[in-house]
C-alpha positions in Angstrom: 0.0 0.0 0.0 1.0 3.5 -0.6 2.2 5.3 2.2 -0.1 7.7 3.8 0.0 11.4 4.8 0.9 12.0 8.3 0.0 15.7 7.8 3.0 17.5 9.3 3.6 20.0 6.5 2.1 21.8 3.5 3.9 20.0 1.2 2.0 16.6 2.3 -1.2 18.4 2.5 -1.4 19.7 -0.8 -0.2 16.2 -1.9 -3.5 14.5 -0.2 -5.2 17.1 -2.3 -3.6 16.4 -5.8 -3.9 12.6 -5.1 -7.7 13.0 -4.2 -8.2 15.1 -7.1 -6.4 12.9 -8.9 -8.4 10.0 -8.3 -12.1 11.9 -8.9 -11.1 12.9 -12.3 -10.2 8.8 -13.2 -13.2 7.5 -11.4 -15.5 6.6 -14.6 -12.8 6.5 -17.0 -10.6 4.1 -15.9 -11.1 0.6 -16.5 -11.6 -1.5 -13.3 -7.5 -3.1 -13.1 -6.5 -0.6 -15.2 -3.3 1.5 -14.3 -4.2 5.1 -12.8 -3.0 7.9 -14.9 -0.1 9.8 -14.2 -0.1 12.6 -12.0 0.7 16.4 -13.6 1.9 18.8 -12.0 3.3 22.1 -14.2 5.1 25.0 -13.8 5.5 27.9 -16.3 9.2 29.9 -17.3 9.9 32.5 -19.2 13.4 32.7 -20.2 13.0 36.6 -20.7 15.6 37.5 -18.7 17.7 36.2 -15.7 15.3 33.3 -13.8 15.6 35.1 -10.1 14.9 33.3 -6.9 11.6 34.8 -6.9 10.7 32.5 -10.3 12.6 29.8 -8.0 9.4 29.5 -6.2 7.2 28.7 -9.5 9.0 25.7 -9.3 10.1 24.7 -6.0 6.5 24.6 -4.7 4.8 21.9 -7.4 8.6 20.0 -7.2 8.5 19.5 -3.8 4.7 18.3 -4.3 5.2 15.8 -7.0 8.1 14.5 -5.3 6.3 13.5 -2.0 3.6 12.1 -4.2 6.6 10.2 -6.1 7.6 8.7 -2.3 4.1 7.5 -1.7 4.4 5.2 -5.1 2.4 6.9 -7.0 3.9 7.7 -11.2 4.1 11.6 -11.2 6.0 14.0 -13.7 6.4 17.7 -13.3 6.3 19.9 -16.2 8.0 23.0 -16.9 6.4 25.0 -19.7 9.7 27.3 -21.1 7.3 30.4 -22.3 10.2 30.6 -25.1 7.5 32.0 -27.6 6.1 34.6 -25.6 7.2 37.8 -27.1 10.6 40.0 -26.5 9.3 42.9 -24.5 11.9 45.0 -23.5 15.7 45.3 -23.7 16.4 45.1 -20.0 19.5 47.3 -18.1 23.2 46.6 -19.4 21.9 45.1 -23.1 22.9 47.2 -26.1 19.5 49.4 -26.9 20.0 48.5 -30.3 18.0 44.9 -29.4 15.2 46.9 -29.2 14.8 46.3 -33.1 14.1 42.5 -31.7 10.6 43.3 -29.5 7.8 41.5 -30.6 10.0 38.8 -31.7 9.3 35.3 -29.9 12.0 34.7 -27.9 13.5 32.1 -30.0 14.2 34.8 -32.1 16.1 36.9 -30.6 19.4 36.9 -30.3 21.4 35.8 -27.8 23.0 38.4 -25.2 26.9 39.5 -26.6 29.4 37.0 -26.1 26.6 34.0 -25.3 27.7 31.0 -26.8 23.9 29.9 -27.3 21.8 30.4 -30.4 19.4 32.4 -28.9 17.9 34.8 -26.1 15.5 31.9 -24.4 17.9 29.4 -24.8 20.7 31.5 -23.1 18.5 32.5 -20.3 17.2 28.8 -20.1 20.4 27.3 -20.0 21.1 28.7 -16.4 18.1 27.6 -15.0 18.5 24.1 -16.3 22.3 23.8 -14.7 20.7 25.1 -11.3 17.7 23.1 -11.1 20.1 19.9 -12.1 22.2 21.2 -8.9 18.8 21.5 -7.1 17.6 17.6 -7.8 14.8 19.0 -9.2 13.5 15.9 -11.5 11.3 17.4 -14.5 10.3 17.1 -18.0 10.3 20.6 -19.9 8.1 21.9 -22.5 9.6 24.1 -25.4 6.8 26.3 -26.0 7.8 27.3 -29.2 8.4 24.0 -30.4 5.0 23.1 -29.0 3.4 26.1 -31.3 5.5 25.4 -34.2 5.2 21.8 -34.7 1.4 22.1 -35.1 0.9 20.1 -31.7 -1.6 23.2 -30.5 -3.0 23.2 -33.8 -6.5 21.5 -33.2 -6.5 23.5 -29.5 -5.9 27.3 -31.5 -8.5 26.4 -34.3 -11.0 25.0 -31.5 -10.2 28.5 -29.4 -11.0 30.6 -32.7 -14.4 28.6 -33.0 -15.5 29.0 -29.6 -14.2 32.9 -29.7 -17.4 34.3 -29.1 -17.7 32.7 -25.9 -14.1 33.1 -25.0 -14.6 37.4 -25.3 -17.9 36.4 -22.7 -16.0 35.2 -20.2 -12.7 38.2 -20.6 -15.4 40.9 -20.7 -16.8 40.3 -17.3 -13.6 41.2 -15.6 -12.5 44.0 -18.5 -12.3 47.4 -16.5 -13.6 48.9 -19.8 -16.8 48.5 -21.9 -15.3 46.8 -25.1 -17.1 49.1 -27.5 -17.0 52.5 -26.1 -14.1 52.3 -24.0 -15.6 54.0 -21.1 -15.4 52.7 -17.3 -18.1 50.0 -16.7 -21.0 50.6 -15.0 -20.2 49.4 -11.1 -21.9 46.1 -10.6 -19.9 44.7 -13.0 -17.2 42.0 -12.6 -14.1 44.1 -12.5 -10.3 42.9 -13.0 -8.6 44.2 -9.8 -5.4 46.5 -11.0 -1.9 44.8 -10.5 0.5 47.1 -9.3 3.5 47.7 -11.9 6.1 46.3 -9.2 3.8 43.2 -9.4 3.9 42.9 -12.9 7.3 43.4 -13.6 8.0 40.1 -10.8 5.7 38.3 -13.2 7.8 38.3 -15.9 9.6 35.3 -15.1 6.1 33.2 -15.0 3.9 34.0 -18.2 3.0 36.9 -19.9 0.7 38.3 -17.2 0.7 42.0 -18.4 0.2 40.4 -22.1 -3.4 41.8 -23.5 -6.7 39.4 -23.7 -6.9 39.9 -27.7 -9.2 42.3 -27.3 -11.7 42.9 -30.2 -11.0 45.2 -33.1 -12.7 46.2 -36.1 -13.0 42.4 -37.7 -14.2 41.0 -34.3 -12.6 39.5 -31.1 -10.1 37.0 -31.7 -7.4 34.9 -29.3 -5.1 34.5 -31.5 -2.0 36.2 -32.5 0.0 35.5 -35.7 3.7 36.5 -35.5 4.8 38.4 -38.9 6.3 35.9 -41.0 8.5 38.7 -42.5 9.7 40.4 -39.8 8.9 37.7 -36.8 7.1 40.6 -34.6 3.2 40.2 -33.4 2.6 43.4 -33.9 -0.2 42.5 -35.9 -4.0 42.9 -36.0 -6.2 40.0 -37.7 -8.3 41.8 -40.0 -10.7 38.9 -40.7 -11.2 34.5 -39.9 -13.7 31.9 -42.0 -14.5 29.5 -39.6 -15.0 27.0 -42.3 -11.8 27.4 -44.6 -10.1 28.6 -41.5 -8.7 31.5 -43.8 -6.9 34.3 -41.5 -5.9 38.0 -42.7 -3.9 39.8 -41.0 -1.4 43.2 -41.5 1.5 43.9 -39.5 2.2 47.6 -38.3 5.4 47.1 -38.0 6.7 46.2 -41.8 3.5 46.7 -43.3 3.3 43.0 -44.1 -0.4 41.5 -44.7 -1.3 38.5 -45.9 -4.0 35.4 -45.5 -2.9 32.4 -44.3 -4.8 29.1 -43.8 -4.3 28.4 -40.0 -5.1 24.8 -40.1 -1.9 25.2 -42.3 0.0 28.0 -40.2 1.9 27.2 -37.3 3.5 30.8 -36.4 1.4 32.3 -34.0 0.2 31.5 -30.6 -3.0 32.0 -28.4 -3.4 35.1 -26.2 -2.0 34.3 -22.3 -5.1 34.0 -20.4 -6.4 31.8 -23.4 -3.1 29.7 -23.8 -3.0 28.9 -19.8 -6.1 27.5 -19.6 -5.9 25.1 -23.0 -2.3 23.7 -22.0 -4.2 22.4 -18.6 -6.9 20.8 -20.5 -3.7 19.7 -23.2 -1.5 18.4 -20.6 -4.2 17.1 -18.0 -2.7 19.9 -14.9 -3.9 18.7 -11.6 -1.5 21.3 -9.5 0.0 24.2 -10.7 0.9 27.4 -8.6 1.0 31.1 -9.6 2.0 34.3 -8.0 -0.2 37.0 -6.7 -0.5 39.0 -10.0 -1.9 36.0 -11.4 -4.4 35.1 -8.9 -5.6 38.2 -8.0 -9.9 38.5 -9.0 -10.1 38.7 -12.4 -6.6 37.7 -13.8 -5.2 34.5 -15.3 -5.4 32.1 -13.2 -9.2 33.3 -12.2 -10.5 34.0 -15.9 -8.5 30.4 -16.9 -10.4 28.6 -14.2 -13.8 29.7 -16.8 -12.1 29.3 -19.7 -10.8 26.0 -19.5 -14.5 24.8 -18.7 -16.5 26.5 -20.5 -14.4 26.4 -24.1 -11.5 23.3 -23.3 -13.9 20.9 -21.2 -11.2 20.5 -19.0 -10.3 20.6 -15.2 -8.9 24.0 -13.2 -6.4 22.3 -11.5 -5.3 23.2 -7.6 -3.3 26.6 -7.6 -2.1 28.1 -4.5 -0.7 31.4 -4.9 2.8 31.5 -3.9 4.3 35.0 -2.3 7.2 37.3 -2.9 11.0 36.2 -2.5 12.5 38.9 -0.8 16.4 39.4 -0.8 18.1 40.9 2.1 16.5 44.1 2.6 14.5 44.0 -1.0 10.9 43.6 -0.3 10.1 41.9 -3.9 12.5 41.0 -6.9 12.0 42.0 -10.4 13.7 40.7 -13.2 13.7 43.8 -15.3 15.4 45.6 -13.2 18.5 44.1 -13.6 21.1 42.5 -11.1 18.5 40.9 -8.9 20.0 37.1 -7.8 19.2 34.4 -9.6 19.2 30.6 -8.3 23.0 30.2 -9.8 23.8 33.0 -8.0 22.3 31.5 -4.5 24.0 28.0 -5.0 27.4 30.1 -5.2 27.6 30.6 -1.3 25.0 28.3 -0.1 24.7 24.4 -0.7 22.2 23.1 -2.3 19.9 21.6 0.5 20.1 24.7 2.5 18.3 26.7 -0.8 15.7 23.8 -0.9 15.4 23.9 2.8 14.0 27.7 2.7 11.1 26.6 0.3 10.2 23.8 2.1 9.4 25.2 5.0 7.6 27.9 4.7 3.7 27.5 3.2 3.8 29.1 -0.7 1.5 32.2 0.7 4.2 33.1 3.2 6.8 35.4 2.1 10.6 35.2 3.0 13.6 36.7 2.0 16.9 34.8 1.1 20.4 36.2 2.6 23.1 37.4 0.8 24.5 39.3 3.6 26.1 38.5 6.9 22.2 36.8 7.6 23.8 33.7 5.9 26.1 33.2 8.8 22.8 33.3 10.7 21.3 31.3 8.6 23.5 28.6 8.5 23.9 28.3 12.1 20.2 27.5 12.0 20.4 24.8 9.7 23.6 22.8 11.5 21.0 23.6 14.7 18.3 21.9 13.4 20.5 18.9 12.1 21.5 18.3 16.0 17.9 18.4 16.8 17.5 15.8 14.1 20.2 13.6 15.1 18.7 13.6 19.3 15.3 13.0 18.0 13.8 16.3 19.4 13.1 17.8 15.9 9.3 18.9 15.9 7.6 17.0 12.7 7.1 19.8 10.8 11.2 20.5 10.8 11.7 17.1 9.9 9.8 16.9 6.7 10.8 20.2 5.6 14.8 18.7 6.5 14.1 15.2 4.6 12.7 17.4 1.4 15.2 19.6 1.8 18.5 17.1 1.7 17.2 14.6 -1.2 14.1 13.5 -3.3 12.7 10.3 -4.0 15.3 9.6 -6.2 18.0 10.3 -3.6 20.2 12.4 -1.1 21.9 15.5 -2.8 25.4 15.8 -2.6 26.6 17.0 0.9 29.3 18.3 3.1 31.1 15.0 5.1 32.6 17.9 7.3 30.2 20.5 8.1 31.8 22.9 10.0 30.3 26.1 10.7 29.6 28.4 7.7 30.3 31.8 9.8 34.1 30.1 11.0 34.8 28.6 7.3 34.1 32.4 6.5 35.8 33.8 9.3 38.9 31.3 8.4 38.8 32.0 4.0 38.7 35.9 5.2 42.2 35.7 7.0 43.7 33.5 4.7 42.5 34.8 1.3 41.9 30.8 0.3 45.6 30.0 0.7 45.2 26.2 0.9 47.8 25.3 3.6 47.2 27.8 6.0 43.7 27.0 5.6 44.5 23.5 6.6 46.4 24.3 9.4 43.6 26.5 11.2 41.3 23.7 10.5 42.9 21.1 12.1 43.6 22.7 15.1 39.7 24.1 15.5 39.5 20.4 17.5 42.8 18.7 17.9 40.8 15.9 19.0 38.8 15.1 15.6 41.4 17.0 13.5 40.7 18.2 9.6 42.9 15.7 7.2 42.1 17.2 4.2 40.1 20.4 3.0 38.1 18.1 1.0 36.1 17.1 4.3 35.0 20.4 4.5 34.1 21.3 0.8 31.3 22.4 -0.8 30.7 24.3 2.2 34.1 26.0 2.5 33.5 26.7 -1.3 30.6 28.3 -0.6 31.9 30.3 2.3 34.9 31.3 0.8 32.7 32.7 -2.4 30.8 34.6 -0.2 33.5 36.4 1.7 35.4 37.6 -1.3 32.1 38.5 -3.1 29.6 39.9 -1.0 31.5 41.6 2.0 32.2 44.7 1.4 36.1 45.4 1.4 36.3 47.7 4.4 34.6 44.6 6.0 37.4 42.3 5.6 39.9 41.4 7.9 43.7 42.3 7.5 45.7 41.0 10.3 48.3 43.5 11.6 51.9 43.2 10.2 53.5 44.9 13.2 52.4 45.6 16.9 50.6 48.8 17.4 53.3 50.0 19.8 51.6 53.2 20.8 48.4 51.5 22.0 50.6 49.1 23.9 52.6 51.2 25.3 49.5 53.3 26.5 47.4 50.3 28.4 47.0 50.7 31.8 47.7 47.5 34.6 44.3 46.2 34.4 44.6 45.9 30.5 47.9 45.2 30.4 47.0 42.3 33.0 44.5 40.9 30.6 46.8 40.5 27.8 49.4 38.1 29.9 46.4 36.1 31.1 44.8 35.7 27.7 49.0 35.0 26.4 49.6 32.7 29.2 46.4 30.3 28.5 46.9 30.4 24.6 48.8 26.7 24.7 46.7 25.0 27.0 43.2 26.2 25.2 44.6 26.1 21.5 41.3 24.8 20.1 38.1 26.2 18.8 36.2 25.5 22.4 39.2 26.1 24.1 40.0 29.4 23.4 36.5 30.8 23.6 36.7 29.7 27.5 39.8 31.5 27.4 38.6 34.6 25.8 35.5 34.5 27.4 37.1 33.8 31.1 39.8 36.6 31.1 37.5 39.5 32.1 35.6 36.9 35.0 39.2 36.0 36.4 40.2 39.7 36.6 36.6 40.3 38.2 37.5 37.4 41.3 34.8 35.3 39.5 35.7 31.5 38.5 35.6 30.6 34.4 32.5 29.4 34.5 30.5 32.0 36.3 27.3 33.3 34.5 27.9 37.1 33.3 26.3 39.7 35.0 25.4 43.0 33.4 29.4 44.8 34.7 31.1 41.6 33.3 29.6 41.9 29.7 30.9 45.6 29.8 34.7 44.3 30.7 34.4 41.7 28.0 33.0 43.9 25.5 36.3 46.1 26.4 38.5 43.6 26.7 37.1 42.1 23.1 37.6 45.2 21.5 41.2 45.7 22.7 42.1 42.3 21.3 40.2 43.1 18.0 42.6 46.7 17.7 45.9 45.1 18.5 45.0 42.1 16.2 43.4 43.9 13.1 43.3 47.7 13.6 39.4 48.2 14.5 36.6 47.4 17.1 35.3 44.5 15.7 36.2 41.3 13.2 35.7 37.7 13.1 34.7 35.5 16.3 37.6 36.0 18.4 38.4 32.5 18.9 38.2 32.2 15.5 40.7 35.1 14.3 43.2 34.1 17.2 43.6 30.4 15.7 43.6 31.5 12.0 46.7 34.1 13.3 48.4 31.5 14.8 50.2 31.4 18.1 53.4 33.1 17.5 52.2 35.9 15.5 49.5 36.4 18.7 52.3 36.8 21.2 54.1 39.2 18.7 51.0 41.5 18.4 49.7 41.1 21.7 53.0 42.5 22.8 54.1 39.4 24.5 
């Protein structure tokens, strides 16, 4: 038997609901013995522009669905639509403005960025993606959406949706904000499309043409459809009139000036409007879980109008959409494509590993934002995750923590790569900062962190120190890093009074009985309670965090030349004894 939900997470929820779902839409049409379909779930892609963390979500949430339903044995694949022929709509920041010639083009069409080694815009864009969601173990089965169009596999769907257009423009014009014919507001009363805002939109990009117009009527008539110019590749074009039977289509492009009539049941170089295509690609594909962002489930958009459309025209199923929230990055409140620089997955899995990025998806529900760290958070962050990994290994993980670590370290098909050495994040940092990745000395701090279980080879400790070391030289700001002294600061030595001075020989006098990681952060800790009459071990009170905060500060000046720098125990290992004493005056 298949195992069961225990319930302790979103992700198994939502699988009781895709599996239920599921198993109404056989009930009738499978034979009694017969196999049960395979389960769909889909995500949608637009290789537009950079794929950001944000887009991550479009396909974290239905992979981490389809994989649990993969553990409880039932056959499940998970689409990714590549919206590769949606059209080029801008030329975002740091391209040459002279690709604006290309907008309107599908994206197939459009050159590549300068100095891509791929043959086009989508597929350069796409390429990315693919290599992180391989790193990811995210198991899927994509969907060129141009070779979808242009291989005449939509065919019988677009000629059906120019058919059943009149009913089609029904459905759009009860959410239209403006009567079709006059143009003026409608009359309140009426089904209104809520406005997206333009931040909303522009995070969109990465997931479907949300902004994209319904094909709203012109002269000839309303019709879905959009032909792409088969002299100049752009959709800038207006279909001037359709014959149902012959299936004969004019239309005349304002950009070239090109018109022509084609015979669609012949012409594969166009594609249905968005909020027409959604809906017939889940009745095409058989969707039973697909999620969106807010600007598509808002009242009236996409995912809303699709639900109608793909009854009332496709005579399929809606299938379960939870809308996901905003990925927020550090202090960025929601991420945008088009405006250029914003992270993208590849960019994530530089300074964190792999299960740590899936780990932040799990386990928070899809309508609960969260922002991902690119600043010192991560050390935070990390510490967090080696926490919960203790909790895991005593058994006093809540259940919740547990599925969300289990989906966040492998998939049905396996455990993802890991660290065998995973020491902390914010000391690998701490360690790659003061050694600038020299290999040897790198080594050497390492090992003596725990004399006990020493560090044989940096291999133990890698992709983590990778990761760590990435981060450091590329995200900390320069006056943030840490350059050791090369010489004693003579003048502040030589202006300490007894009580400092008397710290420094106690702290110099311990170093080679506490030269470890735990060791020396009793030391450095205990100094300012042994000067206080109180034994190493004593609790702080208010006073004694002031002296240590003093005494921490001291060290920090003599050692690097400012207040503050890595964890103390930390910095005085990766200096090494010797160089200590010499700085430390002793």
């Amino acid at each position: 038997m298949a195992q069961q939900s225990t319930e302790t997470d979103w992700v198994s929820r939502f699988a009781d609901e895709v599996i239920a779902e599921a198993e109404r839409r056989a009930a009738g049409t499978v034979a009694s013995g017969a196999a049960a379909p395979v389960i769909v779930c889909a995500s949608g892609l637009s290789p537009s522009g950079p794929i950001h963390l944000g887009n991550l979500r479009e396909v974290m949430t239905p992979h981490l669905v389809a994989d649990e339903i993969r553990r409880r044995g039932h056959e499940c694949i998970h689409l990714i639509s590549w919206d590769d022929y949606d059209r080029f709509r801008k030329v975002p920041a740091g391209i040459d403005p002279s690709w604006a010639e290309h907008i309107g083009k599908p994206l197939t069409s459009v050159p590549a960025p300068p100095g891509s080694p791929y043959g086009s815009w989508a597929e350069h864009f796409k390429a990315a993606m693919e290599a992180s969601l391989a790193e990811l173990g995210v198991e899927y089965r994509g969907i060129s959406q141009t070779e979808q169009y242009t291989s005449g596999a939509y065919r019988e769907q677009v000629l059906h949706a120019m058919k059943h257009r009149a009913e089609i423009d029904a459905v759009l014009d009860r959410y239209r904000t403006k009567d079709k014919a006059t143009g003026a507001p409608k009359k309140p009363g009426q089904k209104q499309q809520k406005p997206v805002d333009e931040a909303e939109l522009e995070a969109a990009e990465g997931s479907g043409a949300a902004s994209e117009d319904d094909g709203s009527a012109g002269d000839a008539g309303y019709f879905p459809y959009k032909p792409y110019c088969t002299v100049c590749e752009k959709d800038l074009t207006t279909v001037t009139s359709y014959d149902d039977e012959s299936t004969e289509l004019s239309y005349h492009c304002t950009a070239c000036g090109h018109a022509e009539t084609v015979v669609l049941r012949e012409f594969d170089h166009g594609k249905l409007v968005w909020k027409v295509d959604w809906p017939m690609r889940w009745a095409y594909e058989g969707v039973i879980f697909e999620p969106s962002g807010v600007d598509h489930s808002s009242p009236g958009s996409s995912f809303v109008v699709g639900g109608q459309i793909v009854r009332e025209v496709f005579d399929g199923a809606q299938p379960i959409g939870p809308m996901y929230a905003f990925v927020g990055i550090s202090g960025m409140a929601k991420m945008s494509s088009s405006k250029g620089g914003v992270p993208t997955p590849a960019d994530a899995l530089k300074i964190m590993e792999a299960p740590l990025l899936r780990w932040l998806y799990a386990r928070r529900r899809p309508n609960q934002s969260f922002k991902i760290a690119f600043d010192q958070e991560i050390q935070r962050l990390y510490d967090e995750w080696d926490a919960l990994e203790r909790k895991i290994a005593d058994g006093s993980a809540q259940p919740a923590d547990v599925a969300a670590y289990t989906r966040a370290i492998g998939t049905a098909a396996g455990e993802l790569p890991r660290t065998p050495r995973p020491l902390p994040y914010r000391t690998l940092a701490s360690v790659m900062d003061i050694t600038a990745g020299h290999d040897e000395q790198t080594l050497r701090i390492l090992t003596e962190l725990d004399p006990q279980h020493p560090v044989t080879t940096l291999d133990e400790t890698r992709p983590r120190l990778d990761k760590a070391e990435y981060w450091i030289t590329t995200q900390v700001p320069a006056e943030q890093r840490t350059i050791v002294r090369d010489e004693p600061d003579e003048k502040l030595l030589g202006s300490l009074d007894e009580p400092a001075r008397t710290s420094l020989r106690l702290l110099l006098d311990g170093l080679d009985e506490h030269w470890s990681l735990d060791g020396l952060t009793t030391l450095v800790y205990g100094v300012p309670k042994i000067q206080a009459g109180l034994a190493p071990d004593a609790k702080p009170t208010p006073e004694l965090k002031v002296a240590q905060r003093s005494f921490f500060a001291l060290l920090y000046n003599l050692l690097v030349g400012r207040d503050t720098g890595p964890r103390l125990p930390t910095l005085l290992l990766a200096v090494g004894a010797d160089r200590v004493r010499k700085l430390l005056g002793g």
